[in-house]
C-alpha positions in Angstrom: 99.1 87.3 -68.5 98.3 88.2 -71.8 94.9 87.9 -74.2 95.1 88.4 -77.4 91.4 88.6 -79.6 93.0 88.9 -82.9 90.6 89.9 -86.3 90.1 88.7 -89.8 89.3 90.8 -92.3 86.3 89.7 -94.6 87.9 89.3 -97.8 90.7 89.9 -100.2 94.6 90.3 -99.9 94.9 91.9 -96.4 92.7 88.5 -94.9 95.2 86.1 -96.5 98.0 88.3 -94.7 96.6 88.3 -91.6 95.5 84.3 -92.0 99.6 84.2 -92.6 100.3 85.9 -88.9 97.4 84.4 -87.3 99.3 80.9 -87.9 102.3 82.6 -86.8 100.4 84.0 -83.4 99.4 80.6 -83.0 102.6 79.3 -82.7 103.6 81.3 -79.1 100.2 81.6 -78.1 97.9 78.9 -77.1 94.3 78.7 -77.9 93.6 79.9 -73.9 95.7 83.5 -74.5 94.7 83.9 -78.7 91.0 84.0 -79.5 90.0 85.1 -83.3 87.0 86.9 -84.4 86.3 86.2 -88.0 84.7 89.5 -89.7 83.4 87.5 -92.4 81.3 84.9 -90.4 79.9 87.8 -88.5 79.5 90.0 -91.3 77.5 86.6 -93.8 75.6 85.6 -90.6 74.1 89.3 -90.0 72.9 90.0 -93.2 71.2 86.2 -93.0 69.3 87.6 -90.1 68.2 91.1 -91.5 65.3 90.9 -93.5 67.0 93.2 -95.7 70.4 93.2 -95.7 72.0 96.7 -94.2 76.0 97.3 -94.5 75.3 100.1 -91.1 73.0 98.0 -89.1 75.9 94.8 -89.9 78.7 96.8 -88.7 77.2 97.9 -85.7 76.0 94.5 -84.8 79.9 92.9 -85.5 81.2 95.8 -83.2 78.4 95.3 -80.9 79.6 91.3 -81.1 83.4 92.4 -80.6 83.1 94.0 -77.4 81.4 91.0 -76.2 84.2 89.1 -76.9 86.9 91.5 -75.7 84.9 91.5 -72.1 84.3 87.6 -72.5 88.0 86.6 -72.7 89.7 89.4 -70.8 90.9 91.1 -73.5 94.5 92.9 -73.1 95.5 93.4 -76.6 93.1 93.5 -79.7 94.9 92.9 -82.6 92.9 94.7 -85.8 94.3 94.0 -89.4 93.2 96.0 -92.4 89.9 96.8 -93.7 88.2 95.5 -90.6 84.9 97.3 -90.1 85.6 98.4 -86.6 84.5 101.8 -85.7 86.4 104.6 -84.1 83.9 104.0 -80.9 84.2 100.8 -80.8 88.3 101.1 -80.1 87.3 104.2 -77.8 85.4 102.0 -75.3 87.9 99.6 -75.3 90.6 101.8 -75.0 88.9 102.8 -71.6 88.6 99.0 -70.4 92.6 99.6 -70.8 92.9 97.3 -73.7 95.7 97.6 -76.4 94.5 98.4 -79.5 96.4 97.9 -82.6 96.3 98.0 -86.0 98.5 96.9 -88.8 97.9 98.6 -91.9 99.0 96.9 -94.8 96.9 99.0 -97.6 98.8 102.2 -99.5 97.5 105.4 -97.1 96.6 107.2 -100.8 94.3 104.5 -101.5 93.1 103.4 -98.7 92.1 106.6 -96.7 89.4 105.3 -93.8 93.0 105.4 -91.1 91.9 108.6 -91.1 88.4 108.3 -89.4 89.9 105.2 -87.3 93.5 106.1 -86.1 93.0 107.8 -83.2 90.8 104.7 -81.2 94.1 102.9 -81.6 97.1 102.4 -78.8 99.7 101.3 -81.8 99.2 101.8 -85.6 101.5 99.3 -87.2 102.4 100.2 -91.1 104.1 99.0 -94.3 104.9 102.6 -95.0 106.3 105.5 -93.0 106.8 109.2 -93.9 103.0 110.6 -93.4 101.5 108.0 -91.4 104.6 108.2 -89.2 104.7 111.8 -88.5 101.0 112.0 -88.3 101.0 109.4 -85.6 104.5 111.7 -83.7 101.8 114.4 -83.8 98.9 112.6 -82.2 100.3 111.0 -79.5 100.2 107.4 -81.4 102.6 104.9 -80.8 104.0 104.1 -84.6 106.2 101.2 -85.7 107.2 100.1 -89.1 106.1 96.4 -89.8 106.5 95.4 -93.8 104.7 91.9 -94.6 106.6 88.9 -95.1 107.1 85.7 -97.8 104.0 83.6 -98.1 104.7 79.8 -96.6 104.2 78.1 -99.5 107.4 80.1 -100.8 109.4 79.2 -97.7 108.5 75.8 -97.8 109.0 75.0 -101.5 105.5 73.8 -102.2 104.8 73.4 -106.2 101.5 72.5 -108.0 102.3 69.6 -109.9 99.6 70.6 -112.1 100.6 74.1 -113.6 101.4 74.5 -117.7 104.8 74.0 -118.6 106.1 78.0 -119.2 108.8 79.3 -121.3 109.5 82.9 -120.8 112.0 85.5 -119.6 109.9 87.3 -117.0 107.0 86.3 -114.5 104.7 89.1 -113.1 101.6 88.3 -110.4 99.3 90.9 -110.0 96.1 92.6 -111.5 96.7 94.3 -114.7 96.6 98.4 -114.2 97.4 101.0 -116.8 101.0 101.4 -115.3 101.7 98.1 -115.2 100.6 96.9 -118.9 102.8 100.0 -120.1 105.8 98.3 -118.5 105.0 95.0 -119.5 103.8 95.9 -123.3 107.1 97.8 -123.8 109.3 95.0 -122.6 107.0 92.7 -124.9 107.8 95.0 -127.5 111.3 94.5 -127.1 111.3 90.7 -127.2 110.9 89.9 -123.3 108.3 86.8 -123.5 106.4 86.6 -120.2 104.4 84.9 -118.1 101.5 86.6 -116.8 98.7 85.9 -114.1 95.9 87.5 -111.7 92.4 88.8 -111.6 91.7 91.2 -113.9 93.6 89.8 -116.7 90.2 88.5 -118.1 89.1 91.9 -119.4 92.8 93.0 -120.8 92.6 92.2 -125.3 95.9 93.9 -126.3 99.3 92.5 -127.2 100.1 90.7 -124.0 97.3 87.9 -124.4 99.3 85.4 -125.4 101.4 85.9 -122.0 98.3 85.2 -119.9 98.8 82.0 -117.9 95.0 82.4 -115.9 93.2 85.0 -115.5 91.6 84.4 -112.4 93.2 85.1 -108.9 95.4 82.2 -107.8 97.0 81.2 -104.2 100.6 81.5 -103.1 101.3 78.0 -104.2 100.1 78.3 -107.7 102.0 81.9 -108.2 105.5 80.2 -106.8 105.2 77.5 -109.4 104.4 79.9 -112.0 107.4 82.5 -111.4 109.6 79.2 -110.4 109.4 78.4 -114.9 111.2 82.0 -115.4 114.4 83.2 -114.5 113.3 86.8 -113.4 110.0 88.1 -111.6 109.0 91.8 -112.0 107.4 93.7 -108.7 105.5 96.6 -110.4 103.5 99.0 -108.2 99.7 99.6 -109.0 100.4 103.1 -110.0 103.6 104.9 -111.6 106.0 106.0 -108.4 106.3 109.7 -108.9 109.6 111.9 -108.4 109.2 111.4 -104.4 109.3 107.5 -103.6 109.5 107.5 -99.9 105.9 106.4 -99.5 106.6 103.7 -101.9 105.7 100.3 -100.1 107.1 96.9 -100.5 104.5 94.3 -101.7 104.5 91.0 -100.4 105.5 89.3 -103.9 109.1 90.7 -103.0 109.6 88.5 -99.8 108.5 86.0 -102.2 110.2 86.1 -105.1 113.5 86.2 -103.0 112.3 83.0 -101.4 111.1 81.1 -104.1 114.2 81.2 -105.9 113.9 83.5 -109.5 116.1 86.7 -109.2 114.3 90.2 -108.3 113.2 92.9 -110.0 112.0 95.7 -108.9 111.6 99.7 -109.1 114.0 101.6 -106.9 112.2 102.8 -104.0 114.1 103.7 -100.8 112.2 101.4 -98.6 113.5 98.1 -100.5 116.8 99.0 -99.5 116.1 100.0 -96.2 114.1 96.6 -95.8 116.1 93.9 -98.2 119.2 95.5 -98.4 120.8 92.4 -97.8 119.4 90.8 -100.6 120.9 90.7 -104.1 118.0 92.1 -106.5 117.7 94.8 -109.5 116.1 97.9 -109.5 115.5 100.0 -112.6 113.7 104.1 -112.4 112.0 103.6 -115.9 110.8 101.4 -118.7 113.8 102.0 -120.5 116.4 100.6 -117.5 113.8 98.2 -117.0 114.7 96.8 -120.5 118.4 96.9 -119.9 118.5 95.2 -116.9 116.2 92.4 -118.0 118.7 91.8 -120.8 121.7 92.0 -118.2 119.9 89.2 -115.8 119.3 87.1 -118.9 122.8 87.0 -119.9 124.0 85.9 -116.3 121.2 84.2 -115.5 122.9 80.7 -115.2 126.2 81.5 -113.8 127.4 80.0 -110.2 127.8 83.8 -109.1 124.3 84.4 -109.4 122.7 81.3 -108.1 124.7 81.2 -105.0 123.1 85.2 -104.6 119.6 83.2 -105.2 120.5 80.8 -102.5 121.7 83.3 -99.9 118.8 85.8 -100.7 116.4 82.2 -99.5 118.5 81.9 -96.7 117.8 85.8 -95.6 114.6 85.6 -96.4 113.8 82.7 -94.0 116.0 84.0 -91.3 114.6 87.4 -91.3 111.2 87.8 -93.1 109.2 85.1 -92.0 105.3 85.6 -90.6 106.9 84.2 -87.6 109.7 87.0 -87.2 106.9 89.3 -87.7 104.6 88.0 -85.3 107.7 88.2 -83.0 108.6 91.6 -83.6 104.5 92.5 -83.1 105.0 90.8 -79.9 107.9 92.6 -78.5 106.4 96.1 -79.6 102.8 96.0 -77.9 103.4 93.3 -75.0 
């Protein structure tokens, strides 16, 4: 018999991802074998206690709190998404209770660096990237297994929010505005692509695009499928340029869901879309220049049979392959 305590992170993108799996877990595990510990209550109700609030003293009291748990419910696998404040002890003393420790790392290793101080406490290291994490793990004696994300339910299941603005524009793009990403976006601008633009950060950006800007203000899954739903093509863009070497390049999430939510895909060419979606019919473009080019090619097609019967089978791959339930299955099968 297995127990599963499974984590959520305290805030941000990778809690929503693993709030996506966690309903996954729950369906092939029931509440008896699958016991969460939410970071963020532990993390709010420590720093109520302290008389002044203490980021070391709060981490050490939620890990202290974890192993309670682990011992309380048996624990044979704990299941640790990113940016978890679990320390590198912690997963230690566990390990020696012979308890599974993974961890799925959903963050870019460049920007996200603290797998170094944690990676060794952990059984499995699960990742939506491979080169340097996976030879790094061959090296250590760490069991290492590609696992990309997946497309956000309300993508799968079609949900709209009756309430978003009437758009009319070429191109949808989700995402917080960085310097590599306004470059693309301003030159296709420049060229005559009208777009439809929306997520945090937007609310400090003045330039050219302004008129573009749907909200400013992050927005959930269901809001950014009715949004990219009003435009004909939806841009992936990574948060920084992809240099010469693209290996590392990982997949965001918005890719499962554009290909589910029924716009056509495009995206840079990095090798691990291929290797991942190569089933799918998308784009890919290498600069802002092909970028251009094949928005104006997608335009021009945009409403032929051809290319919404590839919309229709990219859905129908999509939910047979890339669902948070695949992907708690395939999590399953690895560690179990």
């Amino acid at each position: 018999m297995t127990n599963w305590v499974f984590l959520l992170p305290p805030s941000g993108g990778a809690r929503q991802v693993a709030e996506n799996l966690l309903n996954a877990f729950r369906k092939i595990y029931s509440t008896e074998s699958l016991h969460v510990f939410d970071c963020k209550k532990y993390l709010s109700a420590f720093d109520i206690l302290l008389k002044k609030p203490d980021e070391t003293i709060t981490v050490d009291l939620l890990n202290q709190s974890l192993v309670v748990q682990c011992l309380q419910y048996d624990c044979t696998h704990l299941f640790i998404p990113a940016l978890c404040p679990v320390t590198l002890f912690t997963l230690n003393l566990l390990q020696k209770l012979h308890i599974i420790t993974i961890h799925w790392f959903v963050e870019d290793y460049r920007r996200a660096s603290y797998w170094q101080e944690v990676i060794h406490g952990y059984t499995w290291f699960l990742a939506v990237q491979k080169g340097l994490l996976q030879d790094y793990c061959t090296q250590n004696g760490i069991k290492f297994a590609y696992v990309p994300t997946a497309a956000s339910p309300a993508y799968i299941m079609g949900e709209q929010v009756t309430s978003a603005p009437a758009i009319k524009a070429d191109i949808s793009f989700i995402g917080i505005p960085t310097s590599y990403r306004v470059a693309v976006l301003e030159y296709l601008s420049s060229q005559g692509i009208s777009l439809a633009l929306a997520g945090d950060g937007w609310q400090a950006y003045t330039g050219p695009l302004s008129p573009y800007i749907v909200t400013d203000r992050w927005i959930d899954s269901q809001q950014a499928a009715s949004i990219q739903k009003q435009t004909p093509v939806s841009i992936n863009l990574s948060f920084k340029e992809p240099g010469d070497d693209r290996t590392d390049i990982q997949i965001s999430p918005r890719v499962y869901d554009i290909l589910a939510g029924g716009t056509i895909l495009l995206s840079e060419n990095v090798p691990l879309l291929h290797e991942t979606i190569g089933e799918c019919h998308y784009y890919t473009f290498t600069n802002m220049e092909e970028a251009l080019q094949k928005v104006k090619t997608i335009l021009s097609i945009s409403t032929s049979d051809d290319i919404r019967n590839k919309i229709r089978q990219n859905r129908e791959i999509i939910i047979r392959n890339h669902t948070w339930e695949k992907r708690a299955e395939q999590i399953i099968d690895l560690c179990v």
